[in-house]
C-alpha positions in Angstrom: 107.6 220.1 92.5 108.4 216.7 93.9 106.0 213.6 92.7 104.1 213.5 96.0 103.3 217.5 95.8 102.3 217.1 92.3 99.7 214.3 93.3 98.5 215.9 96.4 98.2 219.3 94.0 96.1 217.2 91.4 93.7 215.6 94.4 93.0 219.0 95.5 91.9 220.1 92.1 90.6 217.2 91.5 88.4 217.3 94.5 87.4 221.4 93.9 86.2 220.3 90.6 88.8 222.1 88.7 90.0 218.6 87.0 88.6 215.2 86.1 90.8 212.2 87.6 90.0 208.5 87.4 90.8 207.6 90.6 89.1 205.1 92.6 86.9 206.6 95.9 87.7 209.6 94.4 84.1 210.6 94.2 83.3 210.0 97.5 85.9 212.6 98.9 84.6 214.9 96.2 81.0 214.2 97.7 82.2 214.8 101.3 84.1 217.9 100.3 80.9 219.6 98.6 78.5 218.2 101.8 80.9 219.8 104.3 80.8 223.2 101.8 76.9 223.6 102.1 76.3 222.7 105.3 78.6 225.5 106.5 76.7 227.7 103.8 73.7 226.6 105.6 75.6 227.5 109.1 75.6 231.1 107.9 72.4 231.4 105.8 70.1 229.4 108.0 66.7 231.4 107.3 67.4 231.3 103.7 67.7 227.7 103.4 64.6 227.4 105.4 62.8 229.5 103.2 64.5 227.8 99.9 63.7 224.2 101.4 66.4 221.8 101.4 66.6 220.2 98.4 66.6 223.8 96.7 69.3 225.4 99.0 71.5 222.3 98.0 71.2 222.5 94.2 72.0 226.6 94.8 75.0 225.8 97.2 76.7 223.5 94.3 76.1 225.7 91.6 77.8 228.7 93.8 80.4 226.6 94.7 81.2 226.5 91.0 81.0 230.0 90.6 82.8 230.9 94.1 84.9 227.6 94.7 86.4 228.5 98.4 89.6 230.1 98.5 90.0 230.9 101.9 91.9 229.1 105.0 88.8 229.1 107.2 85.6 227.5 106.0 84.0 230.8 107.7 84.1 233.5 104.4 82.5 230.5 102.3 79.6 232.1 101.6 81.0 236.1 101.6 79.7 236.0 97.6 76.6 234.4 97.9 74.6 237.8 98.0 75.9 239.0 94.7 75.5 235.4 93.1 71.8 235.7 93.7 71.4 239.1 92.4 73.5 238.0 89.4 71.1 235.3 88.9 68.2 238.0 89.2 67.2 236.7 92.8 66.7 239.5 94.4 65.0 238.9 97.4 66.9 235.3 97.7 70.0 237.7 97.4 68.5 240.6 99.8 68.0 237.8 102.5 71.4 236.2 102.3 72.9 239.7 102.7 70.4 240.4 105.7 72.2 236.9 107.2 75.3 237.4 106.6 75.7 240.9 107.9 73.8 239.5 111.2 77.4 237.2 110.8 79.8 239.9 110.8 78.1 241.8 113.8 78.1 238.5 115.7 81.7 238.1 114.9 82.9 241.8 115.6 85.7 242.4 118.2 83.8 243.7 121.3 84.1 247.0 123.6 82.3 248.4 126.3 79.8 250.8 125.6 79.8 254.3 126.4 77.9 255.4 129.4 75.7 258.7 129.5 77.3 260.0 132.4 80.2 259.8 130.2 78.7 261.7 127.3 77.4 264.4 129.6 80.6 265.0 130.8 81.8 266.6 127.7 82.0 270.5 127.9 79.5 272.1 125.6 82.4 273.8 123.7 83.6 270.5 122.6 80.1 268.9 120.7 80.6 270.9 117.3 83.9 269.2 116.7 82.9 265.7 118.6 83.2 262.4 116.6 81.4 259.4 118.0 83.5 256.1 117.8 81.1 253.3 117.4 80.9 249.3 118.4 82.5 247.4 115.4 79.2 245.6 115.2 77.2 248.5 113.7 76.1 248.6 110.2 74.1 250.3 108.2 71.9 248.4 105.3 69.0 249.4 103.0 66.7 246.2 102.3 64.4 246.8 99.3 62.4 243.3 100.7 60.9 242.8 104.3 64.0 240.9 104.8 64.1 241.4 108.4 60.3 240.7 108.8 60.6 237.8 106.9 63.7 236.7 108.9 61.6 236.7 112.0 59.1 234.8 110.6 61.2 231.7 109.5 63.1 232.0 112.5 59.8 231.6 114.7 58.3 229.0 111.8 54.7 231.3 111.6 53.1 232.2 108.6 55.0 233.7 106.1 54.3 237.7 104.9 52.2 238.0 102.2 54.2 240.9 101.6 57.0 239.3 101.0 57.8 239.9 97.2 56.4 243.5 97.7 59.1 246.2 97.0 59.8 247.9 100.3 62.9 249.9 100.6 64.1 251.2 104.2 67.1 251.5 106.0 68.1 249.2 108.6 70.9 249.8 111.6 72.1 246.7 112.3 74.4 245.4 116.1 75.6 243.4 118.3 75.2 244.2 122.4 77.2 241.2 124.4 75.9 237.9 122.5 73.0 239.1 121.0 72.8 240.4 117.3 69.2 243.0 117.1 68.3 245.3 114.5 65.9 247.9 113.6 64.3 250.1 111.0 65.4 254.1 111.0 64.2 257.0 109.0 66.0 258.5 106.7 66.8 261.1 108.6 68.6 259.0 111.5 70.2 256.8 108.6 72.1 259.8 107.1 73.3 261.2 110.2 74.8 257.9 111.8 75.6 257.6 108.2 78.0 260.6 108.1 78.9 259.6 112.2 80.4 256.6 110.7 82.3 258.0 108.0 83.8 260.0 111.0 82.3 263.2 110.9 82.0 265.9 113.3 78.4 266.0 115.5 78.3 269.6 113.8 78.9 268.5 110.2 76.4 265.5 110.7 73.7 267.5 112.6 74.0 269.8 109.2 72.6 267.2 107.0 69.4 267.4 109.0 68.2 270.7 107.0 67.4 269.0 104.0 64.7 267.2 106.6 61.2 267.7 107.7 61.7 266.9 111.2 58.8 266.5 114.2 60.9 268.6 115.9 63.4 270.8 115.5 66.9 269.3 114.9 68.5 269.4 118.1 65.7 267.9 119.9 65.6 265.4 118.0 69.5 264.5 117.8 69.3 264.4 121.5 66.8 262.0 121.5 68.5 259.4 118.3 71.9 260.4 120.6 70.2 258.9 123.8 69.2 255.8 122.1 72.0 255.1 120.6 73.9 254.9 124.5 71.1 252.8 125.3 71.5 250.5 122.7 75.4 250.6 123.0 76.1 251.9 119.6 78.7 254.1 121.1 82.1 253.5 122.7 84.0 256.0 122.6 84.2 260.1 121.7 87.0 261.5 119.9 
């Protein structure tokens, strides 16, 4: 390692906190550095650090920064551990709302495709469905929220009143996407959350209409998977069949 490596090495460490250096101004890069850090935390967590308040966000994005200095090229997957921080530090909520944001993140970032029409679907020949698997847009996820993150989301976004509810347990599944440049979401029984569940693990429309037995549908089954099945082409979950 030549001499000018070696002191461009120790600035870096010196500057991620991983050393101490005497070095004049050297504080103020430090400073920038961290700024620059938690204002692209607050980039990707935006309802949280509305929620925390500013000066409480801050103190939380320095000591994660500790825990989770970046290592990463792009500034971007800064704040992939801040989720699992929280809950470490027994922040649960905190925690449940940082995952709700961030996985609105990855569904904005998704690679894109068109979705599938219903003239499409109703194409296939009825000897086909039992062995049909549903490709679906990168964007989809499925999460279970034990807060009324998404509730509570809405509500800083639109800067109303805040749930009273909103340290209350609540556990439900959420489906989670992205249609052209708009991220949306929405609760779904436990019923729909196991099959698109098993759909996205890439099994067959007969092995994932199966699961539905252990159910107390409305309806019966098929009825009701051809209704989730035409909301799910409306929504443009799916984009291809396989």
């Amino acid at each position: 390692m030549t001499r000018l490596s070696r002191l461009q090495h120790q600035l870096q460490q010196a500057i991620l906190g991983g050393i101490e250096m005497d070095w004049p101004g050297l504080e103020i890069y430090r400073d920038a550095y961290r700024l620059r850090l938690t204002e692209a935390l607050e980039a990707e967590y935006p309802m949280l650090a509305r929620w925390l308040g500013q000066e409480r966000f801050s103190r939380l994005a320095f000591d994660y920064m500790q825990a989770y200095p970046s290592r990463h090229r792009s500034i971007r997957w800064i704040g992939r551990h801040l989720a699992e921080f929280l809950h470490r530090r027994g922040e649960s909520a905190h925690g449940e709302m940082a995952a709700f944001e961030w996985a609105l993140g990855l569904a904005f970032d998704s690679a894109d495709a068109v979705p599938l029409s219903s003239e499409a679907l109703a194409a296939v020949p009825p000897e086909r469905w039992p062995d049909l698997r549903l490709e679906f847009h990168a964007s989809v996820s499925l999460r279970r929220f034990h807060y009324p993150m998404p509730r509570l989301w809405k509500a800083l976004q639109a800067e109303t009143r805040l749930p009273d509810c909103i340290y209350q347990r609540e556990p439900r599944n959420w489906l989670i996407w992205r249609r052209e440049l708009r991220c949306f979401f929405r609760s779904l029984s436990p019923a729909e959350a196991r099959v698109l569940e098993r759909l996205l693990d890439g099994e067959t429309f007969s092995a994932a209409c199966a699961c539905l037995a252990g159910f107390d549908l409305p309806g019966d089954a098929a009825r009701q998977m051809a209704q989730w099945l035409q909301r799910w082409l409306q929504d443009g979950l799916v984009v291809r069949i396989a």
